[in-house]
C-alpha positions in Angstrom: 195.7 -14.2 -1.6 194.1 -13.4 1.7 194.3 -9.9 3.4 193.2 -10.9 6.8 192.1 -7.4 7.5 189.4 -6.9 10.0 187.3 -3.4 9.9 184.1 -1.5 9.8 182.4 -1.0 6.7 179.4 1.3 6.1 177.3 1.1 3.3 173.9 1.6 2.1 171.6 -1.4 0.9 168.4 -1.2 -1.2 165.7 -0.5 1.5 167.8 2.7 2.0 168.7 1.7 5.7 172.4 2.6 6.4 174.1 -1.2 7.5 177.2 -1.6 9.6 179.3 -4.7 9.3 181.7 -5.1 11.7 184.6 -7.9 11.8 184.6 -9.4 8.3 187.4 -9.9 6.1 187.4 -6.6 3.8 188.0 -8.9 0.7 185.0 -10.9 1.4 182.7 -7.6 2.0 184.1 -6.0 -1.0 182.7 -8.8 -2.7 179.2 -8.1 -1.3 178.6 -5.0 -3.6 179.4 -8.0 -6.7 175.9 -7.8 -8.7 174.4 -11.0 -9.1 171.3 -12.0 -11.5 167.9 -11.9 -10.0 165.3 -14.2 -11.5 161.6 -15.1 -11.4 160.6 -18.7 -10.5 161.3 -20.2 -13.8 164.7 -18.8 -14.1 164.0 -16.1 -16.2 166.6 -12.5 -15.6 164.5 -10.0 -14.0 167.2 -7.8 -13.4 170.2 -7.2 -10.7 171.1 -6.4 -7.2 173.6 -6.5 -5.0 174.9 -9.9 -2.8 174.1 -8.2 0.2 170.5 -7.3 -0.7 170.2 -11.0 -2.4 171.5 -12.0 1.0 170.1 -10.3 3.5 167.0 -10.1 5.7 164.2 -11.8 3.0 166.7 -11.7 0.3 165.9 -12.0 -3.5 165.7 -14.9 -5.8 169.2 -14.9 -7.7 170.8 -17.0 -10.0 173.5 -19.3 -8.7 175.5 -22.6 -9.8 177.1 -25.2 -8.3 179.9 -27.3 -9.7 180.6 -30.9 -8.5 184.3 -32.3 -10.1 184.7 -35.9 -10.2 188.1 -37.7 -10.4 188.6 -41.0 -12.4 188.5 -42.7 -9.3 184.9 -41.9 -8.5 185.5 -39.7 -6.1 184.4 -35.8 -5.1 185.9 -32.7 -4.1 184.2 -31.4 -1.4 185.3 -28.2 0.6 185.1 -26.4 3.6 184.2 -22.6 3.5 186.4 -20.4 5.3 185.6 -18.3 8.4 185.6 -15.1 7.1 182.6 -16.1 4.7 180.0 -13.7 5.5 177.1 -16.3 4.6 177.7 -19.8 5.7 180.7 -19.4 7.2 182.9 -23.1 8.0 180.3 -25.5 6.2 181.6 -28.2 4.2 180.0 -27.7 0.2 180.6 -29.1 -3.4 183.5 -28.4 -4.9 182.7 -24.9 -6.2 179.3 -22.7 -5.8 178.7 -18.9 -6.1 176.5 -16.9 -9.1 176.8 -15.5 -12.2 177.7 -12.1 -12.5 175.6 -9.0 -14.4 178.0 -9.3 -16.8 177.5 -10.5 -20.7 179.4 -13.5 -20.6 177.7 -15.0 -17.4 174.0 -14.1 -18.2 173.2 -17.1 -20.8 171.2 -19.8 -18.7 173.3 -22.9 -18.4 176.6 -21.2 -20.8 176.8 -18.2 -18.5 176.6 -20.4 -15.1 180.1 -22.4 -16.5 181.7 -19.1 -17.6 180.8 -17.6 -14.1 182.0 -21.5 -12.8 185.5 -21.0 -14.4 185.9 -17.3 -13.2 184.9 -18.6 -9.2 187.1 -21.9 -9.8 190.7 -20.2 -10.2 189.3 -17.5 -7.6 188.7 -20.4 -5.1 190.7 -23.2 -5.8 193.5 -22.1 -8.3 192.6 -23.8 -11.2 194.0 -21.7 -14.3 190.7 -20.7 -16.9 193.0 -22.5 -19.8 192.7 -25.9 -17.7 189.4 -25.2 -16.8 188.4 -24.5 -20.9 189.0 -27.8 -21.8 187.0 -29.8 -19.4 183.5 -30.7 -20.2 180.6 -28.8 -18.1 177.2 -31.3 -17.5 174.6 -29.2 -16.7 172.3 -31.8 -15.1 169.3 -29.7 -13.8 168.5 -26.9 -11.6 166.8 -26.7 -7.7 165.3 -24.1 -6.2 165.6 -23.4 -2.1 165.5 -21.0 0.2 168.0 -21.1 3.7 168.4 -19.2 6.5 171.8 -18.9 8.1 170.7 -16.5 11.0 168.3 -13.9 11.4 170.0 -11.3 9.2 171.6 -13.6 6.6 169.4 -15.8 4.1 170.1 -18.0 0.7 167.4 -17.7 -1.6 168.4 -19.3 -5.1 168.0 -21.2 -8.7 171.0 -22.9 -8.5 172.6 -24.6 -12.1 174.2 -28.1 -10.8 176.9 -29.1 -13.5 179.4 -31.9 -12.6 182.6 -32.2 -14.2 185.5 -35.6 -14.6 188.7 -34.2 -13.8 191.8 -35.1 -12.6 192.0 -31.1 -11.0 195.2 -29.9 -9.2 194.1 -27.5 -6.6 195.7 -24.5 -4.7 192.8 -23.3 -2.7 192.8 -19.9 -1.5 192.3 -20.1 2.2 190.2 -16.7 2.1 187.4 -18.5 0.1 188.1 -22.5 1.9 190.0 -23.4 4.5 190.1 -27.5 3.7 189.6 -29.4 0.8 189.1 -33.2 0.2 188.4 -35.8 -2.3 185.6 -38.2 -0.8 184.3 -40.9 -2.2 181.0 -42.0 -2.1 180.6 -44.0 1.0 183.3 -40.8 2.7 180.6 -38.5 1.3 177.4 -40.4 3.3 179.5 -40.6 6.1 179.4 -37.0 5.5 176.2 -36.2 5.2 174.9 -38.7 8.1 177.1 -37.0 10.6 179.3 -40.2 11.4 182.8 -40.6 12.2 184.9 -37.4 12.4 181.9 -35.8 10.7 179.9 -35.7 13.4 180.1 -32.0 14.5 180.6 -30.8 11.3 178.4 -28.9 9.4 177.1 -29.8 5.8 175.9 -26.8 3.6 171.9 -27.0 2.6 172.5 -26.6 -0.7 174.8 -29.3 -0.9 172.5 -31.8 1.4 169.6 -30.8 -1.9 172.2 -31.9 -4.3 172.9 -35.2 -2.7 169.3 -36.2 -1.9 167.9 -34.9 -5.6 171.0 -36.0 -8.2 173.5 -37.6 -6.5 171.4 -40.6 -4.8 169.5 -41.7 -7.7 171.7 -42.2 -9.4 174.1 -43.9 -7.1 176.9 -41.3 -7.4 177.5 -42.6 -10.6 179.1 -39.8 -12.9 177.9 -41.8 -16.2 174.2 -42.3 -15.0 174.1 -38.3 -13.6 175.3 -37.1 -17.2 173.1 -39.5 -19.1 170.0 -37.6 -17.3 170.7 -34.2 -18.6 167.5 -31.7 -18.3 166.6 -28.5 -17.3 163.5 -28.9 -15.2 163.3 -26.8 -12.1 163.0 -29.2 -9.0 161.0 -26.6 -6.4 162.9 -27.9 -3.1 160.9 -24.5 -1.0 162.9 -23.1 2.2 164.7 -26.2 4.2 166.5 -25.8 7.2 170.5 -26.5 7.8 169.6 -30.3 7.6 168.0 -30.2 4.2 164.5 -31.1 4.8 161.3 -28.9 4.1 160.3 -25.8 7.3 156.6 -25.5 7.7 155.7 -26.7 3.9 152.6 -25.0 2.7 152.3 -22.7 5.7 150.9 -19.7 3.8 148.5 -22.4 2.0 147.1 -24.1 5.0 146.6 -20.8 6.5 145.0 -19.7 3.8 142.5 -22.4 3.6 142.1 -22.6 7.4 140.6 -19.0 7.0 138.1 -20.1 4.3 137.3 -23.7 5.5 134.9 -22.7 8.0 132.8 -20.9 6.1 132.9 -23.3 3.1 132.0 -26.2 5.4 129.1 -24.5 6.8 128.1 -24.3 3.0 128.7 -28.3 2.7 126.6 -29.1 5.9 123.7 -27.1 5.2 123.6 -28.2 1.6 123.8 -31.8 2.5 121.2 -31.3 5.4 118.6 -30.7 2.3 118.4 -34.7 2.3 116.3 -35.7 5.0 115.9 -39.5 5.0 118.0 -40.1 7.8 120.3 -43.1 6.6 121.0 -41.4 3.3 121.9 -38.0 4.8 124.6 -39.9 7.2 125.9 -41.7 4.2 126.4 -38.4 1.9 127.9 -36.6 5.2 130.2 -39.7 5.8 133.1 -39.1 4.4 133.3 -35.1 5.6 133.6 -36.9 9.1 137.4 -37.5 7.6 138.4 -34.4 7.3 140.1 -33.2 5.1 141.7 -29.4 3.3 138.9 -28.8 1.4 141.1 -27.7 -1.0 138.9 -27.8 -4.5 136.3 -26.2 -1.9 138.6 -22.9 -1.1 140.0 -23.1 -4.8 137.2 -21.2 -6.5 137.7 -18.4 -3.7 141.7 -18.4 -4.0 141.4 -17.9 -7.4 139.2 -14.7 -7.5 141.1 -13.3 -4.6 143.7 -13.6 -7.3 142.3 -12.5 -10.2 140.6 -9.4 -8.1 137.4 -9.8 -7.7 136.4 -12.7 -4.9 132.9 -12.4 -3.2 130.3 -15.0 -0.8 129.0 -16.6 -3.9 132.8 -18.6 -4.4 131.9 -20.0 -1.4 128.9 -21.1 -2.5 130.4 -22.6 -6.1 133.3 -24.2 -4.0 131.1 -26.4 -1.4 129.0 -27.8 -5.1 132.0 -28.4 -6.3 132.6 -30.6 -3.5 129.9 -32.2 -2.6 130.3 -33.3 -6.4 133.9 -34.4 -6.1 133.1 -36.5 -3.1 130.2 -38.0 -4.9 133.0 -39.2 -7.4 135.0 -40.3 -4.5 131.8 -42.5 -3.4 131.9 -44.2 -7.0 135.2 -43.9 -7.4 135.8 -46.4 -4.0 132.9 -49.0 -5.2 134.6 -49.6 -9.0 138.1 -49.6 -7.0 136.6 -51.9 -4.2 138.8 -49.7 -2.3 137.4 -50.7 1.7 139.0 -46.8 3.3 139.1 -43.2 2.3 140.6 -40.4 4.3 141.3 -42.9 7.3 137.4 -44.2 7.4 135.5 -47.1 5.8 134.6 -46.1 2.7 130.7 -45.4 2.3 129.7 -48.9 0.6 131.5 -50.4 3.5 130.4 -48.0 6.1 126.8 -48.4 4.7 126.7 -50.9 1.2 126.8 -50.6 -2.2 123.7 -49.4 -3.0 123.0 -46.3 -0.5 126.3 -45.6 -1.6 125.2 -45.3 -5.0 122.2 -43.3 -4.2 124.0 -41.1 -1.5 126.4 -39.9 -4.9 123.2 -39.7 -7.0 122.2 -37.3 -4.7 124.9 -35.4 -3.9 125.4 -34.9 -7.7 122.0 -33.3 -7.2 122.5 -31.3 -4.0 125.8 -29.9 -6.0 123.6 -28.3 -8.7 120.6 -27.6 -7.1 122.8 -24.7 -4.3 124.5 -23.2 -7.1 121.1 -22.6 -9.0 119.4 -21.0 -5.7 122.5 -18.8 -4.5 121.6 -15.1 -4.1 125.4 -14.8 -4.8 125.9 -16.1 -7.9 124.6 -13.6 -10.6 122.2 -14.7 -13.3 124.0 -13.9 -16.2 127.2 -16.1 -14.5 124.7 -19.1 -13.4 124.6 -20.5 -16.9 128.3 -20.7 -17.8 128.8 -22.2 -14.4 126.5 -24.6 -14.6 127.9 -25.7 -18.1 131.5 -25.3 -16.8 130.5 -27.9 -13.8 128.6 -30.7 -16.1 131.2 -30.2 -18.5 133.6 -31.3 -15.3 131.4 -34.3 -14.4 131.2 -35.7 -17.9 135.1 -35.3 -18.1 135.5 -37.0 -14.6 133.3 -40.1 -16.2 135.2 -40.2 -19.1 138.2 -40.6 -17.6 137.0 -42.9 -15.0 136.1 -45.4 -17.9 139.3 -44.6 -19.8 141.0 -45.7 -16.2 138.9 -49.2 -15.9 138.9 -49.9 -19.5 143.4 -49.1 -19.0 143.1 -52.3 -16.9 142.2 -54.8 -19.3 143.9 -53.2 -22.6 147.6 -54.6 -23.6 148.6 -51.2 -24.6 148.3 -48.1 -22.7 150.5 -44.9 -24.0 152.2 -41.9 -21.5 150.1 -40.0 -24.3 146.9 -42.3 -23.1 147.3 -42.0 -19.5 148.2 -38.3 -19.4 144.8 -37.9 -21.6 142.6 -40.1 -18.7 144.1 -38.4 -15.6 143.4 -34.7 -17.6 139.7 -35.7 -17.7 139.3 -38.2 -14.5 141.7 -35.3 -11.7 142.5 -32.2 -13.5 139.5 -31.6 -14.9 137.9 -30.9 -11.0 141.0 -28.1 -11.0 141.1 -26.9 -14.1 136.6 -25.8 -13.5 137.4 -24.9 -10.1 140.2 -22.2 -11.6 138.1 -21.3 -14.5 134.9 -20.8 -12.6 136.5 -19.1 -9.6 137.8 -16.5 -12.5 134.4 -16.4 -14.2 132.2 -15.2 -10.4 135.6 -13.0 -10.1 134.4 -11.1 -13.2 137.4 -12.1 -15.3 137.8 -11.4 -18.9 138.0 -14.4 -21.7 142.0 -14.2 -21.8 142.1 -14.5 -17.6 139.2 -17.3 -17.3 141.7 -19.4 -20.0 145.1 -18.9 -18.2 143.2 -20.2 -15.0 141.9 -22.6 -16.6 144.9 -24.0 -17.9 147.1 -23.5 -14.4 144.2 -25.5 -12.6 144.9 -28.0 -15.6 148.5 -28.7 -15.0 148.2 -28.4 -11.2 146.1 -31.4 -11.5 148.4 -33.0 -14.0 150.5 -32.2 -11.6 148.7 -33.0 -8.6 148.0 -36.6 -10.0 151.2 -37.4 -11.1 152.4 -37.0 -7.4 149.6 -39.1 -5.5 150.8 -41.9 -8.1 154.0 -41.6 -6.6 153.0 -41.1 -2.8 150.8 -44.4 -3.6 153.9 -46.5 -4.0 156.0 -44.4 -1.7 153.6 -44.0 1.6 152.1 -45.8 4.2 148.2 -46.9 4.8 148.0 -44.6 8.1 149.7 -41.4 6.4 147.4 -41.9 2.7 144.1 -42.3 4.6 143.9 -46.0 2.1 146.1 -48.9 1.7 149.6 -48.0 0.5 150.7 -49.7 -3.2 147.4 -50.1 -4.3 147.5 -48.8 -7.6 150.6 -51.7 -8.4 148.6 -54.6 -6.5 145.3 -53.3 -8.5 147.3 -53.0 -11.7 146.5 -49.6 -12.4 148.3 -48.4 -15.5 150.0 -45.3 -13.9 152.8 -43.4 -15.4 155.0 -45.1 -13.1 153.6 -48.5 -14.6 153.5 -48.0 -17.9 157.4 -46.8 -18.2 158.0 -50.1 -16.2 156.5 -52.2 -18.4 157.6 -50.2 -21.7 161.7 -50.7 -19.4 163.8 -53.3 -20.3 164.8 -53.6 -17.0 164.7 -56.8 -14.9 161.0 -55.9 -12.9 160.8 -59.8 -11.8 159.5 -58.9 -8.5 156.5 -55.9 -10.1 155.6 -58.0 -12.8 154.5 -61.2 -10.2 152.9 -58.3 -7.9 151.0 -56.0 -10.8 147.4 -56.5 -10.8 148.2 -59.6 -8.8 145.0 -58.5 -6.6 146.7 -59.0 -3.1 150.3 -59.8 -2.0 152.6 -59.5 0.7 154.2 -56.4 2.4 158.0 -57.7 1.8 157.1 -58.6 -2.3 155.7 -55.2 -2.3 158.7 -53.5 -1.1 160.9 -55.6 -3.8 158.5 -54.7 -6.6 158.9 -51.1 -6.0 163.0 -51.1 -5.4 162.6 -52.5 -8.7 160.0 -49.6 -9.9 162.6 -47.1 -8.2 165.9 -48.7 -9.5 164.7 -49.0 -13.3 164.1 -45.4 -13.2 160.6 -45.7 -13.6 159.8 -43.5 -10.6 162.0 -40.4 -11.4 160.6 -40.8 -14.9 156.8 -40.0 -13.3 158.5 -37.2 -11.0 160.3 -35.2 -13.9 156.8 -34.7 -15.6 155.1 -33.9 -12.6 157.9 -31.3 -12.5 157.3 -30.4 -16.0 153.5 -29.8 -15.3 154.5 -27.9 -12.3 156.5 -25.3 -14.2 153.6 -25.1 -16.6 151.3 -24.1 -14.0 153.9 -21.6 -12.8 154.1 -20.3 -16.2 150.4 -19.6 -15.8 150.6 -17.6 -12.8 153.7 -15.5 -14.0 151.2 -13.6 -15.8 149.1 -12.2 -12.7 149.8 -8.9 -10.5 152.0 -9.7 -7.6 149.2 -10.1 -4.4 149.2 -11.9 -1.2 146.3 -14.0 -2.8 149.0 -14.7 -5.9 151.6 -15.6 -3.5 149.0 -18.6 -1.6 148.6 -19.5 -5.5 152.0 -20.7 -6.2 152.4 -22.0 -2.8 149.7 -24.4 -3.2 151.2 -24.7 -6.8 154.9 -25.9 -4.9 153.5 -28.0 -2.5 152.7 -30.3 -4.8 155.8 -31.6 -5.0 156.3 -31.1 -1.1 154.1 -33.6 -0.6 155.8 -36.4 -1.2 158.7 -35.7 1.0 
């Protein structure tokens, strides 16, 4: 099935520059001019182009799948490309990946990934399309990723992971993969640890992805991967040969490295209004932690991409702030949290009441610079000001929802996903819609920001109750597993206690008040293994593609392009 034929091809690729390829296999170039599906970052068919242009230099996002057949012993094919690949030449892979085609059959979301599945499953491993028919496809979710092999050569996909039981009979054509095997589990981390004869072997990205986000949590247990079936969109961002993230948030952090001077000078000489000497230092306290500034810059990022950004969203992103660290302040004294962004906290730093008086105040400060900003226009001042109390009073609200969670013997995902809406993503959502507002935005604009600042801090939320559980003290800035040893009725929590899983080990260590490092760690193996962790995860997700949803509908722009990377590192962070 394999020509073995070695020349020079010429052809032209979409930026018009004329491209030489020399050495490959002419059956493996002629399948570069194969069309595959281009797709925006929920999925969606944008149109077509080439697997050379979808491959080369920056690429474009495409459609893909990738096919993982188990046999009823448990155990996976896995396969090593051939040679004369063009992209990722010699790396060992699932059992089948490539894309859908432009073609009818293969466009239909999960049903046209299988058809395409079948077509690249006899051209690859010589299994017949009448065999293929009657197994049953899983399509168990989808990840997006971006890879570079080289310089020239890039993978940029949304790739459909479907996992099949057969018994399959393979007659692999050695153009397409020079080895196969069938590994089972503990073969397949030997595999991806790089131990025994794996050790100079090379494991394709994609397939590294597929293991760490499917295939591990669920123990490599066919039944248990089936029984999850979704179509959530896990954002995975560009990762490097080994799987794991390169420079996450880049864009972002340079982004808001360019603004954060600026927007702290605003902070300082706001706060320096307060001159009684041991209430300034207490208000300034915990901007000696450092810190993004990330609901500082968010009013500015937002009208950069809505078109109209300007000095005053400067002004608007240091009051809202100075507010949300004056909720912070509060926030630490009901918690009688002791740290906060690697400090003591302010009522420890100073005590409880200079605390109290330093928010007080810095509620104050936050309204009083917005009011005298020759920035801000006076026809905008008013439906800022509303937007911003509007914000605190939501914050409140779901502060007391969140301490009155604590004591109630019910607490609904509805319930929780109500508090966190007012208490986090409130401070997102007004920081979006009042970016848009100074930007000049019309009504319809104002309320898509609004609502993609509401899921990013659904979102946003969601994650830290993960990063709680899964951190460390030094890396969260406060002590790690709080939230379980304070009984805080997270997400995570609540489907724990709603499980009827075995939690021995949480239940003794929720809202226990203090326990030890090693009962932690039990209580949340237990959290992880019940399924109560992924549970939190797949909404977080699901907010996530919400918020991309929201941004779909703005003009491509660098400031657009910062946007959705802040909107992706979301679920970065906790990797």
């Amino acid at each position: 099935m394999s020509l073995h034929i070695h020349v020079s091809f010429r052809l032209y690729c979409m930026s018009t520059r004329e491209v030489t390829l020399e050495g490959h296999d002419s059956t493996q170039f002629e399948m570069m001019d194969e069309m595959c599906l281009l797709v925006d970052s929920e999925d969606r068919i944008i149109g077509s182009k080439s697997k050379l242009a979808c491959h080369r230099n920056e690429g474009f996002r495409h459609r893909a799948f990738s096919v993982l057949i188990f046999d009823s012993e448990g155990r996976l094919l896995v396969q090593k490309r051939s040679s004369e690949k063009i992209t990722f030449p010699g790396v060992w892979a699932n059992s089948c990946c490539s894309h859908p085609l432009d073609l009818e059959s293969e466009k239909n979301g999960p049903e046209g990934a299988i058809n395409a599945a079948r077509r690249k499953l006899w051209q690859e491993l010589g299994v017949p399309q009448n065999e293929s028919d009657l197994w049953t496809f899983h399509h168990i979710g989808k990840m997006e990723y971006s890879c570079r092999w080289n310089e020239e050569w890039i993978e940029r996909e949304i790739d459909h992971i479907m996992v099949v039981q057969a018994d399959a009979t393979t007659d692999h054509n050695l153009n397409e993969i020079s080895e196969v095997l069938w590994a089972d589990p503990n073969e397949v981390k030997r595999m991806m640890d790089g131990q025994g004869n794996w050790q100079d072997q090379v494991i394709a990205p994609w397939f590294r992805l597929i293991w760490e986000n499917y295939i591990i949590p669920n123990d490599g247990d066919f039944t248990s991967m089936t029984s999850k079936i979704n179509d959530v969109i896990t954002y995975c961002g560009e990762v490097g040969m080994d799987g794991r993230p390169v420079n996450p948030g880049q864009t972002l952090l340079d982004a808001l490295s360019g603004h954060r001077e600026k927007v702290e000078g605003e902070i300082m000489a706001s706060l320096s209004k307060m001159k009684q000497e041991n209430l300034h230092g207490a208000m300034t306290h915990l901007f000696k932690g450092g810190g993004k500034r990330l609901r500082a810059i968010l009013p500015r990022l937002v009208g950069e991409a809505v078109g109209g950004a300007n000095d005053g969203h400067y002004t608007l992103g240091a009051s809202i702030e100075i507010i949300h660290n004056f909720t912070l302040i509060h926030d630490d004294i009901i918690d009688q949290d002791p740290i906060r962004r690697g400090l003591d906290a302010v009522h420890v730093e100073y005590d409880d009441a200079t605390a109290i008086n330093a928010g007080d105040a810095m509620l104050a400060v936050g309204f009083e610079i917005l009011a005298e900003s020759e920035d801000v226009p006076d026809e905008l001042l008013g439906h800022l000001i509303r937007s911003i109390g509007e914000m605190v009073r939501k914050v409140a609200e779901g502060q007391q929802e969140d301490i009155e969670f604590e004591t109630r013997d019910e607490v609904t995902e509805e319930d929780y996903i109500a508090m966190i809406a007012g208490k986090t993503s409130a401070m997102f959502e007004t920081c979006a819609r009042t970016g848009a507002i100074l930007a000049g935005a019309n009504d319809e604009e104002v309320a898509n920001m609004a609502q993609w600042g509401l899921n990013l801090g659904l979102c946003f939320q969601l994650m830290d109750d993960l990063i709680d559980i899964t951190g460390d003290t030094e890396t969260l800035g406060k002590p790690a597993g709080s939230d379980v040893v304070q009984g805080k009725r997270t997400l995570i929590a609540i489907h724990a206690l709603q499980s009827d899983s075995d939690l021995t080990n949480f239940n003794r260590v929720f809202g226990s008040g203090q326990c030890s490092e090693e009962s932690l760690s039990r209580a949340v193996s237990e959290l992880e293994s019940s399924g109560s962790v992924e549970y939190a995860k797949k909404r977080a997700m699901y907010h996530h593609s919400l918020a991309h949803e929201c941004l779909d509908r703005l003009e491509d722009s660098p400031a657009l392009s910062v946007l959705r990377e802040l909107t992706d590192f979301q679920l970065i962070r906790i990797s």
